[in-house]
C-alpha positions as CSV (number, residue, x, y, z in Angstrom):
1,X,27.8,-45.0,-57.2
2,X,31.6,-46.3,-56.8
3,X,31.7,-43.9,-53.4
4,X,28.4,-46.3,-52.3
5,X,29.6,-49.4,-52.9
6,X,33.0,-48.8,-51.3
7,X,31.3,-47.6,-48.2
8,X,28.8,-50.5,-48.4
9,X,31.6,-53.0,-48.5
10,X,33.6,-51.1,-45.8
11,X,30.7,-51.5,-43.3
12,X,29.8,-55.2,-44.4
13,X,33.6,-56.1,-43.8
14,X,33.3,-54.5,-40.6
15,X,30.4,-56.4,-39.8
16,X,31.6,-59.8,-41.0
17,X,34.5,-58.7,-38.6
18,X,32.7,-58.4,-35.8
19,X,30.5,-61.6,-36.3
20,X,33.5,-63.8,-36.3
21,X,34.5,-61.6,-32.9
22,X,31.1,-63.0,-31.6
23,X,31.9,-66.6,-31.6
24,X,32.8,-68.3,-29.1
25,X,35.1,-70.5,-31.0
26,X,36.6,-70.2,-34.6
27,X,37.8,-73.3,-36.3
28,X,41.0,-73.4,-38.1
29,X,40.2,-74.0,-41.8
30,X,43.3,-75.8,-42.2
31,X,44.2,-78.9,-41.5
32,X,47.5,-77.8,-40.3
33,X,48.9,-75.4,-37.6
34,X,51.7,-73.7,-36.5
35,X,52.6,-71.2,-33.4
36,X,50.7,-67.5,-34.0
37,X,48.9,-68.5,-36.8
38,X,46.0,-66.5,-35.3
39,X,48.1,-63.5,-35.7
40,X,48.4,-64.2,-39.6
41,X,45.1,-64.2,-39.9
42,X,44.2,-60.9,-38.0
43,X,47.0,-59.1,-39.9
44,X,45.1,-60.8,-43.6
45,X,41.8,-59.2,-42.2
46,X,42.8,-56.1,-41.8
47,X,44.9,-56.0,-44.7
48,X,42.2,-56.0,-46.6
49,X,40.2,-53.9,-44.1
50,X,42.8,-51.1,-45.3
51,X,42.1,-51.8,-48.4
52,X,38.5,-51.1,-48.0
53,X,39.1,-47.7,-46.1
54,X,41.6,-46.7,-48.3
55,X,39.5,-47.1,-51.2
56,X,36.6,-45.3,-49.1
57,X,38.0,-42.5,-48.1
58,X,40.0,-42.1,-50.8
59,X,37.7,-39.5,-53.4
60,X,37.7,-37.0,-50.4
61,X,40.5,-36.6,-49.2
62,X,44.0,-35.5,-51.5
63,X,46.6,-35.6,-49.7
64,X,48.1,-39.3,-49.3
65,X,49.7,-38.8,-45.7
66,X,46.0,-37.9,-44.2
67,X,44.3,-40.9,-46.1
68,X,47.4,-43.3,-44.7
69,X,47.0,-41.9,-41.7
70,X,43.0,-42.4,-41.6
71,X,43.3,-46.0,-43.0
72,X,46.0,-47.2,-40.1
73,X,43.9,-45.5,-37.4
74,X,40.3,-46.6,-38.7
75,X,41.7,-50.0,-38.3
76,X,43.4,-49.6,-35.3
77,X,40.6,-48.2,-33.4
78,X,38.7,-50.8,-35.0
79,X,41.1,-53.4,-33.9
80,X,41.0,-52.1,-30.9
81,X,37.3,-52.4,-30.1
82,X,37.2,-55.5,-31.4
83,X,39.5,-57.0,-28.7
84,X,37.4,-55.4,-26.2
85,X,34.3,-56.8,-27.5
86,X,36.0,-60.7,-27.7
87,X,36.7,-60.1,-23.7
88,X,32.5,-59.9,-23.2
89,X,32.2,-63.2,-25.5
90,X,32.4,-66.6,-23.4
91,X,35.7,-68.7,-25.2
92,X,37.2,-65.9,-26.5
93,X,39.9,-63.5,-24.8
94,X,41.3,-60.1,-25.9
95,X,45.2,-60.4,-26.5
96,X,47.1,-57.4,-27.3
97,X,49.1,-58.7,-29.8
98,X,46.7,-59.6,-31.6
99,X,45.7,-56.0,-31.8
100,X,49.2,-55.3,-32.8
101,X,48.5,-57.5,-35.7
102,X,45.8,-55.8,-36.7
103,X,47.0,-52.4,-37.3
104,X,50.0,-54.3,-38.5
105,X,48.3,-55.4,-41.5
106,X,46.4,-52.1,-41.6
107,X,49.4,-50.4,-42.1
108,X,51.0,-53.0,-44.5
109,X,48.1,-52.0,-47.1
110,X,48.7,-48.4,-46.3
111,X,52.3,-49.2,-47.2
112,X,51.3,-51.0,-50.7
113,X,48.8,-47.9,-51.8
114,X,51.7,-45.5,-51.5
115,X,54.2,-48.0,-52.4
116,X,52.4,-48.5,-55.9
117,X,51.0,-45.4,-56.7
118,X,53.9,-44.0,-59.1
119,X,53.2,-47.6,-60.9
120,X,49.4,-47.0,-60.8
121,X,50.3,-43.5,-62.7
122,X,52.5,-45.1,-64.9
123,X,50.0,-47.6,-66.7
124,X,47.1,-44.9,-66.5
125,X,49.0,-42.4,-68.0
């Protein structure tokens, strides 16, 4: 049931994701900004876009280098289409970097999976 509900909220994500990619404009929450803030907030999406593969994938496969591996590119190619689906949608433009943000954060969860693992075995143990 876990395996369900981790895909489910994978592909949800993902759709949410590409909603927002849909807009035409996106307001800043905030009442304040500063220079690449955008950026922030694509490498905080797919931060927890890792996350959510990770956690997918993660009953199937064993080895920690293939799932890190799967996460960062999941997101990437991810990332990746969703910058060429915001170059379709009037007010919007693909930018690489942001892309590099993207798989940026992607990779940043990757990091804190393996990063806290031997603390993970630690408490359950």
């Amino acid at each position: 049931m876990i395996k369900i509900l981790n895909f489910t909220l994978l592909l949800l994500y993902c759709l949410f994701i590409y909603w927002l990619s849909d807009q035409s404009s996106l307001k800043n929450p905030y009442d304040f900004e500063f220079d690449y803030q955008d950026k922030l907030y694509h490498a905080g999406a797919y931060f927890i876009m890792g996350l959510l593969v990770w956690r997918s994938f993660k009953p199937w496969l064993t080895s920690p280098i293939i799932l890190a591996l799967l996460s960062i590119s999941f997101c990437s190619i991810y990332g990746l289409s969703d910058e060429w689906h915001q170059s379709f949608v009037a007010g919007r433009e693909s930018d690489i970097v942001d892309w590099v943000a993207d798989s940026s954060g992607a990779g940043l969860a990757v990091f804190f999976n393996l990063a806290l693992k031997p603390y993970k075995t630690l408490v359950l143990n």
